[in-house]
Legacy VTK file of the C-alpha trace (Angstrom):
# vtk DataFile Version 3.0
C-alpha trace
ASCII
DATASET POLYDATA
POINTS 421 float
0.000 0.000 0.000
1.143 3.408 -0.545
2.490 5.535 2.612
-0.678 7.418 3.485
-1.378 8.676 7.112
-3.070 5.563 9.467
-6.930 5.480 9.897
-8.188 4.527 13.342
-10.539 1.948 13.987
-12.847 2.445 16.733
-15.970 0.049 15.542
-16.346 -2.782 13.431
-17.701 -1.517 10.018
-21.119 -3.202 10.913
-21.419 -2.227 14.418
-20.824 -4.935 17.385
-23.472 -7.373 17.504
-24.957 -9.046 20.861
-22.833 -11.537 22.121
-24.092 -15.318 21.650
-24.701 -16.773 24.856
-27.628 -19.126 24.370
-28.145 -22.209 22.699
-30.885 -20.955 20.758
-28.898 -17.643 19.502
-25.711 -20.229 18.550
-28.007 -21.958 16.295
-29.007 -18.946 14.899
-25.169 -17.927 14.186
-24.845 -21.616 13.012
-27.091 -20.728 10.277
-26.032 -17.780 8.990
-22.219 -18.981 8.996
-23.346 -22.097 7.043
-25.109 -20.266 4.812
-22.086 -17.817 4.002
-19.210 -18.875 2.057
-15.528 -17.888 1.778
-12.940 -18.199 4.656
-13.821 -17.670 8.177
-11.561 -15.633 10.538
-11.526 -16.437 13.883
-9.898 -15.452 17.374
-9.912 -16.120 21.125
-9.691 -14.328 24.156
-8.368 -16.089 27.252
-7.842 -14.718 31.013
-4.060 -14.963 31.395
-3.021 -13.988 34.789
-6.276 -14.030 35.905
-7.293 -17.445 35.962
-5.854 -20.954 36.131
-4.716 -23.153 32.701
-5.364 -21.172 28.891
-9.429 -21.653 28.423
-11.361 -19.480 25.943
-13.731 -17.145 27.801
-14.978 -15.054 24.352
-14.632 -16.961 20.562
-14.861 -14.508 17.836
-15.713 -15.342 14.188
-16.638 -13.087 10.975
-17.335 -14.684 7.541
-18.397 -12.742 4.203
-22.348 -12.462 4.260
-22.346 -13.558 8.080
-21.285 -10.840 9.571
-19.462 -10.809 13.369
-20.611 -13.847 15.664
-18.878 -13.529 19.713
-19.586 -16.224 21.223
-19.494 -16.649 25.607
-17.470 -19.538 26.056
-18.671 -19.998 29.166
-21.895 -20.220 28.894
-21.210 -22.303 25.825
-18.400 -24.283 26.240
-19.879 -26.738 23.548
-19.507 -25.475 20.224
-18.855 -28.904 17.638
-22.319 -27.620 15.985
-20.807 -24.287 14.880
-17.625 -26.408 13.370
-19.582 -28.422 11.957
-21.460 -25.462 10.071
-18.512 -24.525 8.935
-17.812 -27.327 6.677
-13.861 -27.711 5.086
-13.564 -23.551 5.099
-10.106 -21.977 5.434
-9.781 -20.193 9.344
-7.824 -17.022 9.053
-5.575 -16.459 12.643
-3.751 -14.254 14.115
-0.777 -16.229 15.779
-2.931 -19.708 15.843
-0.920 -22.127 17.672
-2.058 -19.399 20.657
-5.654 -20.185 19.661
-5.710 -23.680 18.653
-5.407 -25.475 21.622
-8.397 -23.318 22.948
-10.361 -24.112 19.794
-10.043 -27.946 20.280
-10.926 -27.677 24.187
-14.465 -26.596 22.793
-14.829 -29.357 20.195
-13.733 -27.038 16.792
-11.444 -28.671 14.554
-10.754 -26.597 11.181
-10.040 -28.268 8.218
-7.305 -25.643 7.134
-5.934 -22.320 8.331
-4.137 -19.347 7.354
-2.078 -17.883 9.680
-1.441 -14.048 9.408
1.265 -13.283 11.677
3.100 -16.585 10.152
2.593 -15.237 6.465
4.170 -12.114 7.736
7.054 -13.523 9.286
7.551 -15.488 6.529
7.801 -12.320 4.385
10.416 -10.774 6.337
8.495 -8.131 8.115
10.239 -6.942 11.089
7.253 -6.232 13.221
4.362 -9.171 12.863
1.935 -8.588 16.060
-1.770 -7.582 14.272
-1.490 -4.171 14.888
1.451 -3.952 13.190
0.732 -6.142 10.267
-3.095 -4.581 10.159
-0.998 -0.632 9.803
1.719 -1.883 7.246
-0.997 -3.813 5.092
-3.985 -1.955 5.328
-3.110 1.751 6.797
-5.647 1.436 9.957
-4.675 1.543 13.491
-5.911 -1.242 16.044
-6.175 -0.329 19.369
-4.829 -3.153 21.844
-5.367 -1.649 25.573
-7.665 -4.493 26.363
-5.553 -7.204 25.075
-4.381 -8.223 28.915
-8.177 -7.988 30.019
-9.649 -10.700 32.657
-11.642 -11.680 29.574
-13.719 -14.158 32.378
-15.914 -11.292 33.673
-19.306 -10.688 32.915
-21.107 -8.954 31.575
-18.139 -7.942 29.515
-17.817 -4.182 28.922
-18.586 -2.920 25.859
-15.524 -1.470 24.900
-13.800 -5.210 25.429
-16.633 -6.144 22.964
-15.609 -3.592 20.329
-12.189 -4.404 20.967
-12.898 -8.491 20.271
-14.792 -7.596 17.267
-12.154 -5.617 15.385
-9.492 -8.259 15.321
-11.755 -10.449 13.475
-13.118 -7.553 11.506
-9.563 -7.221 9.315
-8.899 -10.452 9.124
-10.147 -11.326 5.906
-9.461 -8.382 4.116
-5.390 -8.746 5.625
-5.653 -12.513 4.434
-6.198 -11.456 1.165
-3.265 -9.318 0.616
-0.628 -11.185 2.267
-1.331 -14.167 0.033
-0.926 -11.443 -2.945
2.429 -10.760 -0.779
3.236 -14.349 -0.591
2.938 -15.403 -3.821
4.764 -11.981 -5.483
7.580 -13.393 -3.444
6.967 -16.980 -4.671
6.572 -17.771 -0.640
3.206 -19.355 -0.640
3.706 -23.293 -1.064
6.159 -22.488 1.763
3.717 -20.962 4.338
0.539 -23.551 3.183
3.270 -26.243 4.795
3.762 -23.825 7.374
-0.035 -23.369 8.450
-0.446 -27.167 7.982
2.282 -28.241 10.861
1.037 -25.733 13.161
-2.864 -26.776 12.384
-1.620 -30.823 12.860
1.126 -29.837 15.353
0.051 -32.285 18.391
-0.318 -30.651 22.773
2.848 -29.534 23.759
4.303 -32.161 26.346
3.798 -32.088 30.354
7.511 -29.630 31.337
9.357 -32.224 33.316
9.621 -30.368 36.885
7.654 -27.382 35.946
8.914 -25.875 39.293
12.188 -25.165 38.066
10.485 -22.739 35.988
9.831 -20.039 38.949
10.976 -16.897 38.037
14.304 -16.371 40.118
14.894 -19.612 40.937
18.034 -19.590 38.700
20.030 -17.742 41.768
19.507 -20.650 43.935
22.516 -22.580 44.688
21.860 -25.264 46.946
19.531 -28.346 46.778
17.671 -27.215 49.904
16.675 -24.022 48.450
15.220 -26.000 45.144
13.154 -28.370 47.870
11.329 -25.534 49.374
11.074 -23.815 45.783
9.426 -27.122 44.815
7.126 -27.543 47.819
5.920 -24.203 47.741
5.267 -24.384 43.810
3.337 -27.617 44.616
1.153 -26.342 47.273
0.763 -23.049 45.587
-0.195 -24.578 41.914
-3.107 -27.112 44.397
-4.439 -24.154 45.400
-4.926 -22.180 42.257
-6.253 -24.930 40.655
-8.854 -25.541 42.910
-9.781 -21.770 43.291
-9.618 -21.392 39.151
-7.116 -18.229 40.207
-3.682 -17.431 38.723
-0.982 -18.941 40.918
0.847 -15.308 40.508
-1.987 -14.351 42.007
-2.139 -17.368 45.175
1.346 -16.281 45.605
4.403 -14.054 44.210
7.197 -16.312 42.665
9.308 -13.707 44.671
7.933 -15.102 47.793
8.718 -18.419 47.258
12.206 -17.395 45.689
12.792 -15.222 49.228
11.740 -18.034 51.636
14.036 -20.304 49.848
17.024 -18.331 50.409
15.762 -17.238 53.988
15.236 -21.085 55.193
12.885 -20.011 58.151
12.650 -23.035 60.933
9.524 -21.256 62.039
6.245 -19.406 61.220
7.569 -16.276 63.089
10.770 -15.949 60.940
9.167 -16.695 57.710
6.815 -13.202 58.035
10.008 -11.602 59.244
11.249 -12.197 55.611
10.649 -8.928 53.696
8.942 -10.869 50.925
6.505 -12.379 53.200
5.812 -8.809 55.136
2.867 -7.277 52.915
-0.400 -7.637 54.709
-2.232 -10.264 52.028
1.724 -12.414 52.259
1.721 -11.855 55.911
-1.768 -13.402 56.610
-1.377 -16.348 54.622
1.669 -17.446 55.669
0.455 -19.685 58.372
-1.510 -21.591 55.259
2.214 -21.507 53.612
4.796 -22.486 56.247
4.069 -26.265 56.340
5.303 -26.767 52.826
8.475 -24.873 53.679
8.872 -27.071 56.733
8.216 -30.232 55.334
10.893 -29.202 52.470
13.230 -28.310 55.365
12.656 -32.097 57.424
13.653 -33.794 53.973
16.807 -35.843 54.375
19.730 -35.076 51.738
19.100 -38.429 49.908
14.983 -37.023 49.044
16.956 -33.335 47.901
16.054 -32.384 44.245
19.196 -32.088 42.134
20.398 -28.864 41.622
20.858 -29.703 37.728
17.464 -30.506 36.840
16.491 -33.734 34.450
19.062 -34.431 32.200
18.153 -32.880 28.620
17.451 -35.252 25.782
19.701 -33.486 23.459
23.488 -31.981 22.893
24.579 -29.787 25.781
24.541 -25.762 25.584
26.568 -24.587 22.156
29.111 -22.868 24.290
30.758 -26.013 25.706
30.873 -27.490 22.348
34.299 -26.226 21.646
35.529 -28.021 24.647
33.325 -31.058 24.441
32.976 -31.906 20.727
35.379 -29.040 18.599
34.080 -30.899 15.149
30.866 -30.201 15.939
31.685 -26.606 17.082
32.949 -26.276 13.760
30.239 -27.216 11.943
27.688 -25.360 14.014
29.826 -21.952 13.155
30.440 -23.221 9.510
26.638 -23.977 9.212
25.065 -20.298 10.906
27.648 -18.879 8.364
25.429 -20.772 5.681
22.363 -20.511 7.096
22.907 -16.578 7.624
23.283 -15.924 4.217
19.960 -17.961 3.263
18.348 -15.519 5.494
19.566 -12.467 4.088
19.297 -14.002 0.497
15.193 -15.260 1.317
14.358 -12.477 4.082
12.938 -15.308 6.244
13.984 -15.300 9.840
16.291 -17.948 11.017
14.115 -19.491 12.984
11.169 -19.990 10.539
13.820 -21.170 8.120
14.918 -24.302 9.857
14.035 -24.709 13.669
17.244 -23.955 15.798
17.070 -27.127 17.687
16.933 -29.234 14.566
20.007 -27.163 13.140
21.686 -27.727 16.478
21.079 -31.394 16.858
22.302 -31.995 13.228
25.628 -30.367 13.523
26.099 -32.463 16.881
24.978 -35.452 15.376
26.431 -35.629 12.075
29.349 -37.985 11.103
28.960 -38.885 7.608
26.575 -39.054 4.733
26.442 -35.511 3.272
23.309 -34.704 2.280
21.203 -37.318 2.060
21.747 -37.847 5.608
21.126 -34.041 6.074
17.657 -34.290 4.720
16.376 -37.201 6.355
17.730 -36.435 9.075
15.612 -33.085 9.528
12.595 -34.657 7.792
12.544 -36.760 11.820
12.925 -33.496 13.353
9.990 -32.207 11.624
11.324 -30.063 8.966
8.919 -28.923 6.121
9.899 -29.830 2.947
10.596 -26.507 1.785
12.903 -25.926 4.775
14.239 -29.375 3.347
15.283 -28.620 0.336
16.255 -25.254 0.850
18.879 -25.656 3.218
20.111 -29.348 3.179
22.501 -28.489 0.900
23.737 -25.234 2.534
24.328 -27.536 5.596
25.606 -30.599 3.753
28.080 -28.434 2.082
29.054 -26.808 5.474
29.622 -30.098 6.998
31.971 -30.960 4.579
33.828 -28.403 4.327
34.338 -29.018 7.699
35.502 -32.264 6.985
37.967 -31.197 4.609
39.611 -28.571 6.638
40.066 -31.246 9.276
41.595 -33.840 7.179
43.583 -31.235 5.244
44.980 -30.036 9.130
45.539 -34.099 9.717
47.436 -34.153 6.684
49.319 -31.142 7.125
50.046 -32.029 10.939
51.865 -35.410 9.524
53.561 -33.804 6.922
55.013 -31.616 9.591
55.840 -34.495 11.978
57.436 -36.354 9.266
59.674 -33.617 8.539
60.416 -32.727 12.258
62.161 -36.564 12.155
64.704 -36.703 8.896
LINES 1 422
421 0 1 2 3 4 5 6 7 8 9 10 11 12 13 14 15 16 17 18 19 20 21 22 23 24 25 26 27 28 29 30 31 32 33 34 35 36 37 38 39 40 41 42 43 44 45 46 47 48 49 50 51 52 53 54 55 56 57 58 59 60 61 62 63 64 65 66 67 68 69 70 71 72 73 74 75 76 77 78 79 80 81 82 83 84 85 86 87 88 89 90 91 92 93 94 95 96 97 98 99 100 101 102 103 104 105 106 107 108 109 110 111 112 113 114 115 116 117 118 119 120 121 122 123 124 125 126 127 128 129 130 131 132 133 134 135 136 137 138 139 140 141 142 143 144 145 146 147 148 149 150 151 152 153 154 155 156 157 158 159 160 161 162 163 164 165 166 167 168 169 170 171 172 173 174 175 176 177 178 179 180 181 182 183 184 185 186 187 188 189 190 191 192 193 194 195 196 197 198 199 200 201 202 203 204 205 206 207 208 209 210 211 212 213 214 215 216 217 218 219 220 221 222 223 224 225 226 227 228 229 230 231 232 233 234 235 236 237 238 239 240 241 242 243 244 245 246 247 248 249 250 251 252 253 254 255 256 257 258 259 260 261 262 263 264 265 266 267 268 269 270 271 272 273 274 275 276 277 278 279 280 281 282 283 284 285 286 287 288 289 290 291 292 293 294 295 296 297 298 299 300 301 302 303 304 305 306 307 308 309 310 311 312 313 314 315 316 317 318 319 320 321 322 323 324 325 326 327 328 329 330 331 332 333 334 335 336 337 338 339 340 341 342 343 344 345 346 347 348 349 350 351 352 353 354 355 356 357 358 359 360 361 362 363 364 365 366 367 368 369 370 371 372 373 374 375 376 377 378 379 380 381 382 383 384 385 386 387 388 389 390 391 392 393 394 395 396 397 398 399 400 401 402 403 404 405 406 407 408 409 410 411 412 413 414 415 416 417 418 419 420
């Protein structure tokens, strides 16, 4: 588009309809959605911070000759009718993987997507959050103050309501010219894989000792510390569950951090911690300070380790020199390559090949240039066009690798030889 001065959006073109809340009013939706055609875009707020786990509290949808639909979650938490409305159409997101898991949790399944923020990445835009991509594309402004929102109250205002309506309001129209984008830049095949491993991509995996994962924890140094980090996460996470709440909000990871490093043997010096000395700490603590004491009567044999579960894969890059130099080398040699794909392709490294598969390969590779290259990231699930685009930059980097050691080998005998006559 040309550089014109950004239009702000306040409303939905249409105006913000009533949100759906009954059954009877989602079969009406159902029946105008099925009786539209075209793609569908879609969205979902959650209450982050608020409440406990990722549920969808508000679903939004807009289709061409449909209109808007928002749909309470909560009072409809069933909604395999208004998939099934839907048919095989394309759903247009906004960052899906966010969304997806959401989606599935209230029985909707889509066919196919098109991801926006993906497509934009993809095309080398620096900034790819929908506000962003909705200015650059289409010259309006978005507004995004209620983005953080407890989305689980009700009624919801109507401001929130405008504010859910818009991002599904653009959606269509900024479909439509990134895949003009895409294909200009011959990028399309490329980000259909893309959407299809994200839409097939299966739930993320249970994080082995989630606890570890408290924010500050990292400046513990002793296994005692990590026990009472872990009891206190456990007790903490019980509680939020069962009260649907945040566990930020059950209590502070700075709290837990500070009574780890404080050790109190008692209820009285765990409130004299300055952590634990605001009034809403303060008079919980008495509900708190048996999980710190039962952390504290564990003997050192029941300690967690202070490394944490051993990691399936190679170690951190930086000990690589020490620990494996060839593969050092052909992790430098293969950035190098990869690098100049980037700039070449004006994809970002990451959506190019996934970093972990690029790591793993340079650890494990020994032989088999690159035939071994590709199948090797097809099991780390590389898209094809990530595939065939840099397998060969990598194969080639490997080797060269190879070379340059054999040709030092070689050059190192040479030099012994000579040292002997």
């Amino acid at each position: 588009m040309t550089e014109t001065e950004s239009v702000a959006l306040t409303q939905p073109a249409d105006g913000v309809p009533p949100v759906t809340e009954t059954p009877e009013a989602l079969a009406e939706v159902c029946a105008r959605f099925a009786a539209a055609t075209g793609p569908v875009a879609a969205d979902a707020e959650r209450a982050s911070g608020f409440r406990y786990g990722q549920a969808t509290y508000l679903a939004q949808f807009k289709r061409a000759g449909a209109g808007i639909a928002l749909i309470d979650t909560a009072a409809l938490p069933d909604l395999r009718s208004f998939g099934e409305a839907l048919g095989d159409a394309e759903w247009v997101f906004h960052a899906a993987s966010q969304d997806l898991p959401g989606m599935r949790d209230l029985g909707l399944a889509p066919a196919r997507i098109f991801d926006t923020e993906l497509a934009a990445r993809l095309l080398g835009w620096p900034k790819v959050g929908l506000a962003s991509v909705v200015d650059q594309e289409l010259g309006l402004v978005l507004a995004k103050e209620h983005s953080a929102q407890d989305w689980s109250t009700r009624p919801l205002p109507a401001d929130w309501l405008s504010y859910a309506a818009l991002d599904v309001d653009v959606l269509l129209e900024l479909r439509d010219g990134l895949v003009t984008h895409l294909e200009k830049a011959g990028k399309l095949e490329w980000a259909r894989q893309e959407f299809e491993a994200v839409r097939l991509a299966p739930p993320a995996e249970p994080r082995v000792d989630p606890w570890r994962r408290t924010s500050g924890s990292h400046l513990l140094r002793d296994a005692r510390s990590l026990a009472i980090v872990k009891s206190l996460w456990e007790a903490r996470d019980a509680e939020a569950r069962a009260r649907d709440i945040s566990p930020g909000r059950v209590l502070r990871d700075a709290a837990i951090v500070a009574a780890a490093q404080a050790k109190p043997t008692s209820l009285d010096a765990l409130v004299e911690v300055p952590e634990w000395r605001s009034r809403g700490t303060r008079r919980r603590a008495a509900q708190w300070y048996p999980a710190i004491a039962a952390a504290m009567a564990l003997g050192d044999d029941e300690l967690p380790d202070k490394r944490g579960p051993a990691a399936d894969g190679p170690p951190q890059p930086r000990m690589w020199k020490d620990k494996r130099p060839d593969a050092h080398e052909r992790l430098v040699a293969a950035r190098a390559g990869v690098a100049v794909l980037v700039e070449t392709l004006q994809v970002p490294a990451e959506n190019l090949l996934q970093p972990d598969a690029l790591r793993r390969a340079c650890w494990e590779y020994r032989k088999g240039g690159e035939e071994w290259v590709r199948e090797f990231l097809a099991t780390r699930g590389a898209r094809q066009w990530q595939i065939d685009l840099t397998s060969p930059v990598l194969a080639a980097a490997f080797e060269g690798v190879a070379e340059a050691a054999q040709a030092a080998k070689v050059a190192a005998a040479a030099e012994a030889a000579e040292s002997t006559r």
